[in-house]
N, CA, C and O atoms as a GROMACS GRO file, in nm:
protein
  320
    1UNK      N    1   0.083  -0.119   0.000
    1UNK     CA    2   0.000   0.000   0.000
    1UNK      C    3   0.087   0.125   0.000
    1UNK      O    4   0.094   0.198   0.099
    2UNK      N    5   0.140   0.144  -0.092
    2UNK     CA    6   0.256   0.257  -0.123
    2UNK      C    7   0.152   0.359  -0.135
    2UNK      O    8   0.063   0.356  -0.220
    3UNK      N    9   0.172   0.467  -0.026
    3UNK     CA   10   0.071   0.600  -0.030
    3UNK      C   11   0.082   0.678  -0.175
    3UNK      O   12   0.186   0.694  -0.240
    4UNK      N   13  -0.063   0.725  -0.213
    4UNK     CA   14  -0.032   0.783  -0.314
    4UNK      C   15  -0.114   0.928  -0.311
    4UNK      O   16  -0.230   0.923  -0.267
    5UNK      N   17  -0.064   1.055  -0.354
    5UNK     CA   18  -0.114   1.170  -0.338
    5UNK      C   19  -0.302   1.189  -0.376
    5UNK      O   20  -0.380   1.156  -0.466
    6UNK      N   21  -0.306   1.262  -0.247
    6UNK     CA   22  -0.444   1.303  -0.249
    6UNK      C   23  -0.565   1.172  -0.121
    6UNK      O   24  -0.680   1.168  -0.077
    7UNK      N   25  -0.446   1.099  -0.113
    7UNK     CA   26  -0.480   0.970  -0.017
    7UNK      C   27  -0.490   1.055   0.160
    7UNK      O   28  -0.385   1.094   0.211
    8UNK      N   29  -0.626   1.074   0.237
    8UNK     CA   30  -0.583   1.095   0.366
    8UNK      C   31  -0.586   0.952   0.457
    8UNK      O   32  -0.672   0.869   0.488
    9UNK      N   33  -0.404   0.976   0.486
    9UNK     CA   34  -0.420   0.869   0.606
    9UNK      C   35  -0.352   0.923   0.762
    9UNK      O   36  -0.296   1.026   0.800
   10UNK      N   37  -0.390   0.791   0.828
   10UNK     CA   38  -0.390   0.840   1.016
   10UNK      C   39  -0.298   0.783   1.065
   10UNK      O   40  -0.261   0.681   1.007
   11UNK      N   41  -0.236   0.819   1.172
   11UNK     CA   42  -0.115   0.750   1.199
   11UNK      C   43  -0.182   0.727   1.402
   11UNK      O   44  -0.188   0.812   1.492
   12UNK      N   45  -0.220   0.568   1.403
   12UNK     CA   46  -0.240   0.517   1.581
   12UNK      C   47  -0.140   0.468   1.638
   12UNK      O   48  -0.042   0.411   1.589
   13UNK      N   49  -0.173   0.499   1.774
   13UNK     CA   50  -0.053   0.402   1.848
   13UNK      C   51  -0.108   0.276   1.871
   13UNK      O   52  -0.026   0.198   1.918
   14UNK      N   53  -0.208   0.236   1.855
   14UNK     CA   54  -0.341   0.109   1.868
   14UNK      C   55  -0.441   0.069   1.788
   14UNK      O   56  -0.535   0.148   1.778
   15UNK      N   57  -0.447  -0.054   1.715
   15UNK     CA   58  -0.613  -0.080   1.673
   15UNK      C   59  -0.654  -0.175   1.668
   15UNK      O   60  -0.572  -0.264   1.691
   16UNK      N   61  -0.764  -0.212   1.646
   16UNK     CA   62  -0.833  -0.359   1.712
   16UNK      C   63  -0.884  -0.408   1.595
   16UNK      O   64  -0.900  -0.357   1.484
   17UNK      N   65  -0.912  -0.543   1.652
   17UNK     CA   66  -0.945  -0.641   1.526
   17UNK      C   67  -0.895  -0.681   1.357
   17UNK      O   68  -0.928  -0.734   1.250
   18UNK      N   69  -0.796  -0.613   1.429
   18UNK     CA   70  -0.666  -0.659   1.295
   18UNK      C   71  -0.568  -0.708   1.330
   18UNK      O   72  -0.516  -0.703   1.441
   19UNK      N   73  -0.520  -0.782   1.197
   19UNK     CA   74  -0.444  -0.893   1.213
   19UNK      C   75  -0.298  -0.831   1.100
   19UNK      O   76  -0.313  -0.758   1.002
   20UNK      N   77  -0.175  -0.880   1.148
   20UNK     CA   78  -0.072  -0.819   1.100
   20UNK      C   79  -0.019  -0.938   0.940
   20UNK      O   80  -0.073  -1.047   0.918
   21UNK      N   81   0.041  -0.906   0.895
   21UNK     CA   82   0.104  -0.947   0.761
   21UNK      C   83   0.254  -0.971   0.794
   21UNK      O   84   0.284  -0.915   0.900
   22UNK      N   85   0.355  -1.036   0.737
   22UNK     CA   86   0.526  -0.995   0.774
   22UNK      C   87   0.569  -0.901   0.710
   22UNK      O   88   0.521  -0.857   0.605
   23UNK      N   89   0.678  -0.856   0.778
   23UNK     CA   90   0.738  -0.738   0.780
   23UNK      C   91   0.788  -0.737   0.626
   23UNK      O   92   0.778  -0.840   0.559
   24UNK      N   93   0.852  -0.599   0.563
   24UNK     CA   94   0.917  -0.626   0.461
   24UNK      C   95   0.932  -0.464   0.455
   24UNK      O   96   0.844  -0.392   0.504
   25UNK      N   97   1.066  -0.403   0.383
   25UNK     CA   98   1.129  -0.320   0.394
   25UNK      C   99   1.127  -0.239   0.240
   25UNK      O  100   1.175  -0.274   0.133
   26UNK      N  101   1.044  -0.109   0.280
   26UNK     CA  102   0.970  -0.046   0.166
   26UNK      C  103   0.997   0.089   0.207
   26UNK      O  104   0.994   0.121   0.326
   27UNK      N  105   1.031   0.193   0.088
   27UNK     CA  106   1.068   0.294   0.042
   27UNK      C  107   0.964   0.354   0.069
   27UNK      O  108   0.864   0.295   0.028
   28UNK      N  109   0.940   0.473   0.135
   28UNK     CA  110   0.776   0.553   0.141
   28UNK      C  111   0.831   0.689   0.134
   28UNK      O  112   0.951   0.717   0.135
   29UNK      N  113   0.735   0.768   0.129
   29UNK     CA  114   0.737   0.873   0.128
   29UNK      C  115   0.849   0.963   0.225
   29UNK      O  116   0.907   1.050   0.160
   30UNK      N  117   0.880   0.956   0.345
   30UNK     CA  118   0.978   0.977   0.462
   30UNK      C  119   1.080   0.903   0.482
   30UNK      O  120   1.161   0.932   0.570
   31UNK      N  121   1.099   0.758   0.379
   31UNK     CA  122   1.225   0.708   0.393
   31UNK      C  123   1.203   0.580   0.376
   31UNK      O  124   1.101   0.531   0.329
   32UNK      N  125   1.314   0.516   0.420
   32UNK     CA  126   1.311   0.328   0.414
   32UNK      C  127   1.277   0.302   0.556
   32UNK      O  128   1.329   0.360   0.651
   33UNK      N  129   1.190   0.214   0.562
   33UNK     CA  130   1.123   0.134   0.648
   33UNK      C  131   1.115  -0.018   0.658
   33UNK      O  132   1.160  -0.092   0.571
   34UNK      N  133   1.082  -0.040   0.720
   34UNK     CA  134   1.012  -0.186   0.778
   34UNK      C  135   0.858  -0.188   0.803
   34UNK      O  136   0.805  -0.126   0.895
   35UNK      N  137   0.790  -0.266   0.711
   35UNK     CA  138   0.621  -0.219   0.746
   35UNK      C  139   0.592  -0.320   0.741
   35UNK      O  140   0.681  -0.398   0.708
   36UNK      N  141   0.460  -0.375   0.770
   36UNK     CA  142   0.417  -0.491   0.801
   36UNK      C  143   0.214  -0.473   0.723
   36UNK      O  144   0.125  -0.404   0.773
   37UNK      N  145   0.207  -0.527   0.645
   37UNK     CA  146   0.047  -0.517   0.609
   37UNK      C  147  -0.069  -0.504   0.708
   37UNK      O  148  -0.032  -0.586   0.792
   38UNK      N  149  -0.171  -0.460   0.748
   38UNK     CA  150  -0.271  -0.432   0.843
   38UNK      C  151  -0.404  -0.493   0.746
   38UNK      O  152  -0.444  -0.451   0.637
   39UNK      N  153  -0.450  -0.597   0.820
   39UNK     CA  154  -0.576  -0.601   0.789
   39UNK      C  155  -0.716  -0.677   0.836
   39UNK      O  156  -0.703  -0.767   0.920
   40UNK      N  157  -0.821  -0.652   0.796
   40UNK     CA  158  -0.927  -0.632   0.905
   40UNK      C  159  -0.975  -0.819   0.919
   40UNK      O  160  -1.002  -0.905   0.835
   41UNK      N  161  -0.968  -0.818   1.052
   41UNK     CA  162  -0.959  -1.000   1.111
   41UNK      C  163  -1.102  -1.019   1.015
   41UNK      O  164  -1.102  -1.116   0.939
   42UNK      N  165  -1.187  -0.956   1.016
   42UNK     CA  166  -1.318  -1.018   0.958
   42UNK      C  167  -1.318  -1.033   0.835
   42UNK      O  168  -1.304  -1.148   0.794
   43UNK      N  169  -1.333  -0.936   0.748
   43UNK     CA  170  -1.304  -0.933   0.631
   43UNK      C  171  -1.196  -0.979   0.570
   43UNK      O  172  -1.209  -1.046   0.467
   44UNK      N  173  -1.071  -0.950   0.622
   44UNK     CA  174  -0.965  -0.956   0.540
   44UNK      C  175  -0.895  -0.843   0.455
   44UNK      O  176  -0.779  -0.844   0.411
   45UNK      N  177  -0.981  -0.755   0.442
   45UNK     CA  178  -0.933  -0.622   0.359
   45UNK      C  179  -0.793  -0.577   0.410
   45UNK      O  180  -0.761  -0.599   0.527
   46UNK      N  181  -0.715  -0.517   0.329
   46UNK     CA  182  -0.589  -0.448   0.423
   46UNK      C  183  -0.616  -0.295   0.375
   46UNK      O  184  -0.624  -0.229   0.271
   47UNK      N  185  -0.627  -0.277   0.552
   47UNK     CA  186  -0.646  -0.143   0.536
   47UNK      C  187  -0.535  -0.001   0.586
   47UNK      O  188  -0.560   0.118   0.609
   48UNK      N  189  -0.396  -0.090   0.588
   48UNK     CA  190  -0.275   0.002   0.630
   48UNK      C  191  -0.162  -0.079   0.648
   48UNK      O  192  -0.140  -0.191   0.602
   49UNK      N  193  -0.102  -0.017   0.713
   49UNK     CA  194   0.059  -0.064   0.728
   49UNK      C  195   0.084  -0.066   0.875
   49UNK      O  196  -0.013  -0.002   0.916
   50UNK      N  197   0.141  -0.094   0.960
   50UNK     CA  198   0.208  -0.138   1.040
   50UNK      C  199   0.388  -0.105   1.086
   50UNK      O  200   0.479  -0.188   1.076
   51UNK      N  201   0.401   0.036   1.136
   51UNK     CA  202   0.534   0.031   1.142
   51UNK      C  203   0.643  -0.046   1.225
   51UNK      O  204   0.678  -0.017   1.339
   52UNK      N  205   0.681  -0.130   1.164
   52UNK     CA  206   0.816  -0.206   1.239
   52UNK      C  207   0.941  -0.151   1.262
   52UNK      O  208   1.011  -0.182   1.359
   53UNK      N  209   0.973  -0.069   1.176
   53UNK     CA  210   1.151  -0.024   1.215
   53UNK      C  211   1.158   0.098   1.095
   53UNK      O  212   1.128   0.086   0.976
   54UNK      N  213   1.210   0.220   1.169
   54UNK     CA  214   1.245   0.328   1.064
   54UNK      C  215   1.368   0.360   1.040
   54UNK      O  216   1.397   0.448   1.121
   55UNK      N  217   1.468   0.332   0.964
   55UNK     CA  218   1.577   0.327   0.958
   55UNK      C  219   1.631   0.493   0.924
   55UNK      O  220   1.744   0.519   0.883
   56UNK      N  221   1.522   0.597   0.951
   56UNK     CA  222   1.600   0.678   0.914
   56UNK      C  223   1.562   0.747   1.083
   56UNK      O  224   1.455   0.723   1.139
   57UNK      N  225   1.654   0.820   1.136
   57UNK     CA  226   1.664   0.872   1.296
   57UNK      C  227   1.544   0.976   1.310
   57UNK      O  228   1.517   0.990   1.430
   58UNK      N  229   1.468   1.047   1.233
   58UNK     CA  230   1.338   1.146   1.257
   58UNK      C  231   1.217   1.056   1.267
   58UNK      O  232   1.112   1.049   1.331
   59UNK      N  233   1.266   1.006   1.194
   59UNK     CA  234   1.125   0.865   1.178
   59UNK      C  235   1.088   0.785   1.311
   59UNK      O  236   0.970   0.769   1.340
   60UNK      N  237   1.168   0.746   1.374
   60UNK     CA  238   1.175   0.700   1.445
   60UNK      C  239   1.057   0.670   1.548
   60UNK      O  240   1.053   0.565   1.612
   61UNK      N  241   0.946   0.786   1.559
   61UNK     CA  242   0.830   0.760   1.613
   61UNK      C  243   0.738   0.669   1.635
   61UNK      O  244   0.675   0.618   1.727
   62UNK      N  245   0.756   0.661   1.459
   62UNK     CA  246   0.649   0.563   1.395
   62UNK      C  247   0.653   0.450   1.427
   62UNK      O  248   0.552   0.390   1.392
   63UNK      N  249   0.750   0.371   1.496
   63UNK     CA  250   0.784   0.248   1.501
   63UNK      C  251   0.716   0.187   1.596
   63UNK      O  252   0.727   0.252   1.700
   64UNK      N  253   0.623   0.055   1.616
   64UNK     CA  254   0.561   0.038   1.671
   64UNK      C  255   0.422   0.071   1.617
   64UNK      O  256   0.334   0.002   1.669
   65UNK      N  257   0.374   0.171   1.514
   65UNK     CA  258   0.273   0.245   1.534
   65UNK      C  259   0.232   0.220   1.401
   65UNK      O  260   0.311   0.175   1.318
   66UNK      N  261   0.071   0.254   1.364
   66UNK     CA  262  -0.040   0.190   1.278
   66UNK      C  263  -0.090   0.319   1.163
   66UNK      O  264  -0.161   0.411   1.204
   67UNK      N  265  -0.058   0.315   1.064
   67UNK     CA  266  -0.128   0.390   0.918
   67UNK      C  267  -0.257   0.298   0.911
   67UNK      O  268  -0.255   0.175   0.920
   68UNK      N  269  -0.389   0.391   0.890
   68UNK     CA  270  -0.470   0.320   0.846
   68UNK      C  271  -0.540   0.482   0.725
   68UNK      O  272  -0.530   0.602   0.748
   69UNK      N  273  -0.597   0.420   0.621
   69UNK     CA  274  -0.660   0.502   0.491
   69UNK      C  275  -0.768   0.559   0.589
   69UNK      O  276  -0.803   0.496   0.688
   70UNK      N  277  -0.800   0.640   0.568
   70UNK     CA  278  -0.952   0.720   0.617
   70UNK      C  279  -1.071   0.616   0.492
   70UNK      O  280  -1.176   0.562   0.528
   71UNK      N  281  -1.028   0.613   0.382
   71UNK     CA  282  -1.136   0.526   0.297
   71UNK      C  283  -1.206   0.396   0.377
   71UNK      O  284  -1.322   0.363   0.352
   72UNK      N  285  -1.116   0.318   0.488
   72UNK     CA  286  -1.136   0.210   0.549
   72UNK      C  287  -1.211   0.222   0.662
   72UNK      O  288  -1.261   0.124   0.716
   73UNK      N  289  -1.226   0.363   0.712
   73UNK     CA  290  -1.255   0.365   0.836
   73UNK      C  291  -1.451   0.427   0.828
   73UNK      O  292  -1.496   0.522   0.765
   74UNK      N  293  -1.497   0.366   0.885
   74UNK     CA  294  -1.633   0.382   0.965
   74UNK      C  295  -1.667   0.514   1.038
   74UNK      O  296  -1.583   0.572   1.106
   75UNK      N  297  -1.785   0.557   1.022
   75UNK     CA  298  -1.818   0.676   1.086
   75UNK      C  299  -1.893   0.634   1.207
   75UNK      O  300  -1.953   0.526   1.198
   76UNK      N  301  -1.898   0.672   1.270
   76UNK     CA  302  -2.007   0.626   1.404
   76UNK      C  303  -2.011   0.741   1.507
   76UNK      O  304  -1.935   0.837   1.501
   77UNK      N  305  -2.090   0.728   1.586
   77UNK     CA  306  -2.130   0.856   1.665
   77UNK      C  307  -2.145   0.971   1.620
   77UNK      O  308  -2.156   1.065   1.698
   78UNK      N  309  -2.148   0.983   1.519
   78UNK     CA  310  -2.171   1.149   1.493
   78UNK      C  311  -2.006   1.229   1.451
   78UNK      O  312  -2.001   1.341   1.400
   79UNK      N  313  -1.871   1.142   1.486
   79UNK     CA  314  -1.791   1.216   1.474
   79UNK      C  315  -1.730   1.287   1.324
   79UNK      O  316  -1.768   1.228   1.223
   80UNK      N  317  -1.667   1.373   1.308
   80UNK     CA  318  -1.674   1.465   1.187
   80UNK      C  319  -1.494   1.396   1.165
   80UNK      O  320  -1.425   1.432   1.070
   0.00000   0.00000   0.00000
């Protein structure tokens, strides 16, 4: 899921009912990484990436932490 312009996505420290993919080491937008596929236990859809390791030192945040597309995600409660 190589981001592509005009795409809004979210960056969690947590999300549920997904199931991870193996890791594999991909060029993105901010650098070379380690990402891992995200996708939904029920369906199966993949709906993000999974950061495993940022090999570049600013990046570094991300690691540990969850991209998911806004296209994938559900509205509920009323939130905007």
């Amino acid at each position: 899921l190589p981001r592509q312009p005009g795409k809004s996505i979210y960056l969690f420290n947590s999300v549920v009912n997904v199931g991870c993919g193996p890791a594999e080491e991909r060029v993105l937008l901010t650098g070379l990484h380690a990402v891992a596929d995200i996708y939904c236990e029920c369906c199966k859809t993949t709906l993000g990436w999974k950061y495993e390791h940022a090999f570049e030192s600013s990046q570094k945040y991300k690691e540990g932490k969850y991209i998911i597309e806004l296209a994938h995600m559900i509205k509920e409660n009323g939130w905007d």
